[in-house]
ChimeraX commands (.cxc) that place a marker at each C-alpha (Angstrom):
marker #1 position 65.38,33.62,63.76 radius 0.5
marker #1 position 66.39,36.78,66.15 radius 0.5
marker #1 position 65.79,39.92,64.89 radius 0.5
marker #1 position 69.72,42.08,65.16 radius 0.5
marker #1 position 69.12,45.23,67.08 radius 0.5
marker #1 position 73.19,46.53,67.01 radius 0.5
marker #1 position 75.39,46.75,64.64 radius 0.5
marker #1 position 79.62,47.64,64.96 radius 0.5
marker #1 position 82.15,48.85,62.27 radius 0.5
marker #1 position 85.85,48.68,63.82 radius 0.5
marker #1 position 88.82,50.24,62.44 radius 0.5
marker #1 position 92.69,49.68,64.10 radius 0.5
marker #1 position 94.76,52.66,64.27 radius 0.5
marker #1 position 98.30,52.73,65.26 radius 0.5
marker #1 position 99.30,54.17,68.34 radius 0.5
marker #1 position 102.04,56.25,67.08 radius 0.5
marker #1 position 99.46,58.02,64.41 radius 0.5
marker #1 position 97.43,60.55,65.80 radius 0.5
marker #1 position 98.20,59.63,68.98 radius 0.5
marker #1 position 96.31,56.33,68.84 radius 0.5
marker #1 position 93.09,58.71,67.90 radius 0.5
marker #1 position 91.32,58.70,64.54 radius 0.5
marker #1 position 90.85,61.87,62.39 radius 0.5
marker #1 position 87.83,63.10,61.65 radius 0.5
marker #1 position 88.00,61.94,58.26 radius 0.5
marker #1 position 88.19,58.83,59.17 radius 0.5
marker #1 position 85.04,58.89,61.82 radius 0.5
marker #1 position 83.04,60.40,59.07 radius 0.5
marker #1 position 83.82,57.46,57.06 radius 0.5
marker #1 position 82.59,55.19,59.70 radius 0.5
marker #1 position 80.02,56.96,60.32 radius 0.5
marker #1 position 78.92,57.24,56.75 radius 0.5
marker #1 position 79.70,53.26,56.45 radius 0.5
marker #1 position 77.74,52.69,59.52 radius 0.5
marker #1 position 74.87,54.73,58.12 radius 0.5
marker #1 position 74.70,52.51,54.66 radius 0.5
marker #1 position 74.93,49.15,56.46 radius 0.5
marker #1 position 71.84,50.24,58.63 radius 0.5
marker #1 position 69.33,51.47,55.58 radius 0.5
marker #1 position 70.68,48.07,53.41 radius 0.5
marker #1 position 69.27,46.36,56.45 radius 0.5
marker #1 position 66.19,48.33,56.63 radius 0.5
marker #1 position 66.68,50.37,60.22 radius 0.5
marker #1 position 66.25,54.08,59.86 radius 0.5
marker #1 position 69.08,55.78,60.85 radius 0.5
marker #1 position 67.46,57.89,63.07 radius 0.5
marker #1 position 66.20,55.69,65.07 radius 0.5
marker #1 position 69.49,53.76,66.62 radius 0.5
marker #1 position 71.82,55.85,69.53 radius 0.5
marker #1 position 75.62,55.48,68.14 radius 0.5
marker #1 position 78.65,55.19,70.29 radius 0.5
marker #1 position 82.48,55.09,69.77 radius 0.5
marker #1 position 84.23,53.00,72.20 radius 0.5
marker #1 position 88.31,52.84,71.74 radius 0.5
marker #1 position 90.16,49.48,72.68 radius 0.5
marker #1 position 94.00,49.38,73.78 radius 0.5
marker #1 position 95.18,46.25,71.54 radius 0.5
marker #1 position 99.04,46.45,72.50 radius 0.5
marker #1 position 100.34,48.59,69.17 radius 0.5
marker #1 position 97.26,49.89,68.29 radius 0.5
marker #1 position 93.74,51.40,69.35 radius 0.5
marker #1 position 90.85,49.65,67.81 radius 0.5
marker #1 position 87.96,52.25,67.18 radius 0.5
marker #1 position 84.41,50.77,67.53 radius 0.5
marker #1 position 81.36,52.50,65.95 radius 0.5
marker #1 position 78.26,51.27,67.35 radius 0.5
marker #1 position 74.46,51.59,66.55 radius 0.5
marker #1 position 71.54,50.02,69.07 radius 0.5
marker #1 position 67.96,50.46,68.17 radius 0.5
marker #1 position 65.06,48.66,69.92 radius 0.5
marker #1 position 65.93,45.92,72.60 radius 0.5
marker #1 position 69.51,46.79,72.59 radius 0.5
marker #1 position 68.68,50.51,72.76 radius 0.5
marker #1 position 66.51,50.57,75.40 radius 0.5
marker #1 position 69.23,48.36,77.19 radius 0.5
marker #1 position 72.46,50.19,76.66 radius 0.5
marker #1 position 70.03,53.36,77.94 radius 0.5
marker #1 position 69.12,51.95,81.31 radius 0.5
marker #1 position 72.85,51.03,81.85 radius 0.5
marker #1 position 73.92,54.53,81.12 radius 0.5
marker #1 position 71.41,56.08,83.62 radius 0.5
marker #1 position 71.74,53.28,85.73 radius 0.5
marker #1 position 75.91,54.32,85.64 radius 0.5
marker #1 position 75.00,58.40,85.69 radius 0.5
marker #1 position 72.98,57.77,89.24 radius 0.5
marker #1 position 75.89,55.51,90.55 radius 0.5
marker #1 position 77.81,58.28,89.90 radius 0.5
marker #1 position 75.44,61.30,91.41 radius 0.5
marker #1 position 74.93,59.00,94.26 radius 0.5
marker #1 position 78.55,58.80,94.84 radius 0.5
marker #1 position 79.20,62.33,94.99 radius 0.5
marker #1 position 75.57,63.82,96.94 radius 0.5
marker #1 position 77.03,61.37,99.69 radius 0.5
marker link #1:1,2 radius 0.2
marker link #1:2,3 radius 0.2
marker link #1:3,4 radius 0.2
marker link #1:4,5 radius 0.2
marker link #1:5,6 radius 0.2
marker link #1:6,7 radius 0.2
marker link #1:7,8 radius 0.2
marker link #1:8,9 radius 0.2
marker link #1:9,10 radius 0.2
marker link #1:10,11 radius 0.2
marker link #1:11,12 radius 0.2
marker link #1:12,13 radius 0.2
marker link #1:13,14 radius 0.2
marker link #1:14,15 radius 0.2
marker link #1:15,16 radius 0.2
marker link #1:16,17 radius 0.2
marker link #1:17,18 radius 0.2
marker link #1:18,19 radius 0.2
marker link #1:19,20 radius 0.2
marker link #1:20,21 radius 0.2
marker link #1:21,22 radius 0.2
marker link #1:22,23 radius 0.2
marker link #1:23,24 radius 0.2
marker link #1:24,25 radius 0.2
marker link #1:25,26 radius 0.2
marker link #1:26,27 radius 0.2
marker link #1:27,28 radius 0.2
marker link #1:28,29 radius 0.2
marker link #1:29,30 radius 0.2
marker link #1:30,31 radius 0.2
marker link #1:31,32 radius 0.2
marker link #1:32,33 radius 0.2
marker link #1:33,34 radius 0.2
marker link #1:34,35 radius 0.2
marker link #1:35,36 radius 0.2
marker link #1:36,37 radius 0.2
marker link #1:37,38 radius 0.2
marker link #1:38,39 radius 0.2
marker link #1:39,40 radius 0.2
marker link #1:40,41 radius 0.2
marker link #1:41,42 radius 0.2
marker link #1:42,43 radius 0.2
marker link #1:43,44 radius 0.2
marker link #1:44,45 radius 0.2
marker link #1:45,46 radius 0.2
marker link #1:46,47 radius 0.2
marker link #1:47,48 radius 0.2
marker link #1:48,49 radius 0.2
marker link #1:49,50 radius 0.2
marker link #1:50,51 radius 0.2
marker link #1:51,52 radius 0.2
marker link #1:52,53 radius 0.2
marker link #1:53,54 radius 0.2
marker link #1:54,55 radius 0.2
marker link #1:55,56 radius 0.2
marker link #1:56,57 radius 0.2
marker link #1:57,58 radius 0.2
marker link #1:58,59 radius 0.2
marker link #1:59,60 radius 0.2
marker link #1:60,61 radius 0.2
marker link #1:61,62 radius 0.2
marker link #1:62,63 radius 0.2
marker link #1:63,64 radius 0.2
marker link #1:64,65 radius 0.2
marker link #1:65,66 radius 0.2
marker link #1:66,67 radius 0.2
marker link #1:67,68 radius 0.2
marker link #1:68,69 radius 0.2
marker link #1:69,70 radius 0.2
marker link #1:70,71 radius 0.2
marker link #1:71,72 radius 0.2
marker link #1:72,73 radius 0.2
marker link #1:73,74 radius 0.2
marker link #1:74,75 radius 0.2
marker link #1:75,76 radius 0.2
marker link #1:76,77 radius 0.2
marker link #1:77,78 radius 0.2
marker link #1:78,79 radius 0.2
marker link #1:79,80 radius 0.2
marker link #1:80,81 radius 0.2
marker link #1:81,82 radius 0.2
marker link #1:82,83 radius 0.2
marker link #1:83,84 radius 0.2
marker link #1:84,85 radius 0.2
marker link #1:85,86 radius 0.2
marker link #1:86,87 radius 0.2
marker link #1:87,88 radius 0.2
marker link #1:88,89 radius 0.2
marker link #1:89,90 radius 0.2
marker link #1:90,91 radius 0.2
marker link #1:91,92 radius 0.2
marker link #1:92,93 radius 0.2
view
C-alpha cells in the first residue's frame, strides 16, 4: 500500500463575506485541524511545508490548507524554485 505524503483541509467561504477571504480565526482553525489530523497519522508537524491555495467556485472561494512532507515535499519544492528561476530568468533578460 502507498505511503500518503500530503494531506488538505478545505473550507468554502462566500464571496460576499470577508471579501471571499477567511478570518484569521478561521485559518487558525484549519491550521489547528490540519495539525491534529497529521500527529493522529503519525507525521510530525514540523516536518511537512503548509500552503493555502484559494479556488474561485462561482459564489464562493474554497480555501485549501495543505501539508507535504517527504516525496511530495521535496516535489512541490523543486516546482517552486523551478517557478522562482522562470521568473528571475524572465526579468535578468
Amino acid at each position: 500500500m502507498a505511503k500518503h505524503t500530503q494531506a488538505h483541509l478545505s473550507r468554502k467561504v462566500p464571496k460576499s463575506q470577508s471579501k471571499g477571504g477567511l478570518t484569521a480565526m478561521a485559518k487558525r482553525q484549519v491550521e489547528y485541524y490540519m495539525g491534529a489530523k497529521l500527529e493522529e497519522i503519525g507525521v510530525n508537524i514540523n516536518l511537512p511545508i503548509y500552503r493555502w491555495k484559494g479556488e474561485d467556485k462561482g459564489n464562493f472561494i474554497e480555501w485549501t490548507y495543505s501539508a507535504y512532507w517527504e516525496d511530495s515535499k521535496e516535489q512541490i519544492l523543486a516546482e517552486e524554485a523551478k517557478a522562482a528561476g522562470d521568473g528571475q530568468a524572465a526579468t535578468t533578460t
